[in-house]
C-alpha positions, -999 to +999 in steps of 0.1 A: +293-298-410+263-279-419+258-242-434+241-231-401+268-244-381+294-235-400+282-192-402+276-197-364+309-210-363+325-178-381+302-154-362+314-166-329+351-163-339+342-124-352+325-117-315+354-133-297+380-113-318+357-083-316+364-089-275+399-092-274+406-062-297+383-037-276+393-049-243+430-053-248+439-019-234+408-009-221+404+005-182+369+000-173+375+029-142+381+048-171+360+073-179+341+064-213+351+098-231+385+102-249+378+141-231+384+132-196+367+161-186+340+160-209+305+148-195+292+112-197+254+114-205+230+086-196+197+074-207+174+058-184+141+043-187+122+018-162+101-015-175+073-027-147+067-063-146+043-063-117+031-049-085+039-080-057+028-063-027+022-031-011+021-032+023+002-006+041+011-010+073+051-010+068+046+015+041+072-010+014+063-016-023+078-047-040+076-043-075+091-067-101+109-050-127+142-037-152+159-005-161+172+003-193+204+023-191+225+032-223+255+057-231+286+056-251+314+045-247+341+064-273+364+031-266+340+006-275+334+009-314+342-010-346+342-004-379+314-027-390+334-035-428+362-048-410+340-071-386+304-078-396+291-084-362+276-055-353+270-060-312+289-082-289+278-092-253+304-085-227+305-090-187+295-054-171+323-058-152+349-057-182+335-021-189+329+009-177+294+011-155+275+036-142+277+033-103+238+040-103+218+026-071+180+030-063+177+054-036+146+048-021+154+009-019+150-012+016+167-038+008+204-024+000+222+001-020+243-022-035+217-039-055+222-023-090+259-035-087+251-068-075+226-070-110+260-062-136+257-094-152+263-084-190+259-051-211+255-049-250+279-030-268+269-018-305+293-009-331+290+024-327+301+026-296+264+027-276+266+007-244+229-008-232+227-023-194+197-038-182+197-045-144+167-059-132+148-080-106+129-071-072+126-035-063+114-031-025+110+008-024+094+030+002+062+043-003+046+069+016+007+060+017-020+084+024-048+064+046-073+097+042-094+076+019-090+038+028-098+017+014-114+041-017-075+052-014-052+058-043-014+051-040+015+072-053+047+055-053+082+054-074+113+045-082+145+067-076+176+063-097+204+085-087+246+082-090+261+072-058+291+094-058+294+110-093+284+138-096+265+164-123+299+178-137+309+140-147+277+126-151+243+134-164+209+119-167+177+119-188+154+092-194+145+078-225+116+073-249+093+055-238+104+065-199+081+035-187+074+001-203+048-020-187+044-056-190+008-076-189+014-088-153+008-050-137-023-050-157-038-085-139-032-073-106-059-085-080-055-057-054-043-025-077-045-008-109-021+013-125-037+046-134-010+068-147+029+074-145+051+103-153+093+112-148+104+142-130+143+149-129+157+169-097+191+183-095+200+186-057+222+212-043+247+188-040+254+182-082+234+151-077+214+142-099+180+125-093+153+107-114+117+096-103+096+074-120+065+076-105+034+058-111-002+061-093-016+030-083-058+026-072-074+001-052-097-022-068-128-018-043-154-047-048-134-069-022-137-038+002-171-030-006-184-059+007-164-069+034-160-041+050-183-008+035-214-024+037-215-044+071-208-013+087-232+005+069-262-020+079-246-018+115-251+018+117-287+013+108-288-012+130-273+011+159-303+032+155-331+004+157-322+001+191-351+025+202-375+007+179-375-023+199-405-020+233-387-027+266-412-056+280-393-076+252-358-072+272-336-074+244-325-038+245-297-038+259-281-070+243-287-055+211-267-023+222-240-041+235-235-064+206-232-038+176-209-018+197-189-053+203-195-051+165-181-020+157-151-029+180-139-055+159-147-031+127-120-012+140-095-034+147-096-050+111-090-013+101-060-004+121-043-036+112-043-031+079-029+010+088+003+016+095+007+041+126+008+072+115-007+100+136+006+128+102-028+121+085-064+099+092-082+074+080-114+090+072-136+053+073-116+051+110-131+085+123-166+071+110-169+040+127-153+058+160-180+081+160-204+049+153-189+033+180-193+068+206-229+069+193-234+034+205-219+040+238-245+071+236-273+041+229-263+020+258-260+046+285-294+059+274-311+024+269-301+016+303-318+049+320-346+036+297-353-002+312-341+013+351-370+040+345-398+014+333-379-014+361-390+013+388-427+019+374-434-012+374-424-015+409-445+011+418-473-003+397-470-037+413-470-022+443-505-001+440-520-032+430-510-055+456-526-024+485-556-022+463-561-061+465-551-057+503-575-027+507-604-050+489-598-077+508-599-062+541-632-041+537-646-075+525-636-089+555-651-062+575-685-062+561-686-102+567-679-093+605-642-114+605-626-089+618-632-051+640-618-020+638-595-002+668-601+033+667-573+038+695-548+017+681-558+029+642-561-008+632-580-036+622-581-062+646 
């Protein structure tokens, strides 16, 4: 047998014996504090992997992610001369837990327990838990400025039914850790982020970690921005172009066909919300009234020129009738009937 395997060997044995002697009398629903009265005081901080998806239209982030939750547990430490190992790795359900759930979630509340797979337990009695995976939150989106938006959204960590004279929260230092894949995010960018605790009337206790999310506009610009913009340029060209060409109107009724679809892109991607508006929505409606506006007025324009140039068609072909008639006369075809007030 080998050195290495031999002080793994001996380290094993100290973390198994370290196991039995902690959890040999040990309740984990318990309260962690030889003072049963006395407070149990978390520390919570929040590690973002990456922004999956936000979807608009359902207003739901999914966000990949962990939180970091420590406290201590007076009934989990060791004197480290007696056993050298100085953290062990139990099952979360052997110990005391925090019944902690993300309130804003849409997926369940029962998530964070679902996520007790193991917590670390130093010597000195500090407890660290890291639950982690997909976080599908609710996020309320303001559609003022699609798609030049920016996003608001966070993560609410709050004890299910302990309350403030039992339990307390703060978050730790850093409150946020982010990871490389939020920074390579196609869509979004993470601008800033900030914690804000609330105590509610209730004793509970809430925390928010919030972080602001902006679009990333290129895709937007020109997709969307800039074919409307050269359709509303278009939209007025429509007077530009002479009648006798007959393309008036099908140029009318195509950019507000245009603008139609425009629209409908827009409000798919929005979810319906009649609390606030989209601002690029309002625009192309009022591109889309204008051209309405165009058509009406481009058809009074050809019916106008269709009826003098009926009239005009119609001097002529007296005048020619007129011509020929006197023509006739002075060759002696025909004779006059001054009773009857015609040519005979």
């Amino acid at each position: 047998m080998s050195f290495f395997s031999f002080q793994e060997k001996i380290k094993s044995s100290e973390a198994h014996l370290i196991r039995e002697t902690l959890l040999k009398s040990y309740d984990p629903l318990v309260s962690p504090t030889l003072n049963s009265s006395q407070k149990v005081y978390l520390n919570v901080s929040i590690g973002l992997k990456s922004v999956i998806q936000l979807d608009m239209k359902k207003q739901t982030l999914i966000s990949s992610g962990w939180l970091r939750i420590t406290w201590y547990d007076e009934f989990l430490h060791w004197d480290p001369q007696q056993f050298p190992h100085r953290e062990v790795h139990l099952k979360a359900d052997m110990v005391w837990c925090p019944d902690l759930v993300v309130y804003n979630t849409l997926s369940d509340l029962d998530q964070m327990a679902r996520l007790k797979r193991k917590v670390i337990v130093h010597h000195t009695g500090l407890v660290t838990w890291y639950p982690g995976g997909l976080f599908q939150t609710y996020c309320s989106v303001d559609i003022f400025h699609y798609p030049l938006d920016t996003q608001t959204c966070s993560i609410e960590v709050t004890p299910w039914s302990t309350t403030n004279d039992y339990l307390n929260g703060t978050w730790g230092d850093p409150a946020f850790e982010i990871s490389g894949g939020i920074e390579n995010h196609p869509e979004w960018k993470l601008t800033d982020r900030k914690t804000r605790y609330q105590l509610w009337p209730d004793s509970f206790w809430r925390i928010y970690f919030i972080y602001t999310l902006e679009r990333k506009v290129t895709f937007y610009v020109l997709n969307m921005i800039l074919p409307v913009s050269l359709l509303s340029l278009l939209n007025c060209m429509v007077f530009v172009l002479p009648v006798e060409c007959g393309e008036k109107m099908t140029v009318s009724v195509t950019v507000f066909l245009s603008f139609t679809v425009f629209l409908s892109l827009i409000n798919n991607s929005l979810p319906q919300n009649s609390d606030s508006v989209c601002l690029f929505s309002v625009y192309v409606t009022v591109q889309m009234f204008m051209s309405v506006c165009f058509i009406v007025m481009g058809a009074c324009i050809v019916f106008i020129y269709g009826q003098d140039k009926d009239c005009c068609f119609a001097s002529q072909r007296h005048f020619r009738s007129s011509e020929s008639s006197e023509r006739k006369m002075s060759f002696g075809i025909v004779s006059y009937d001054r009773k009857k007030c015609r040519l005979v």
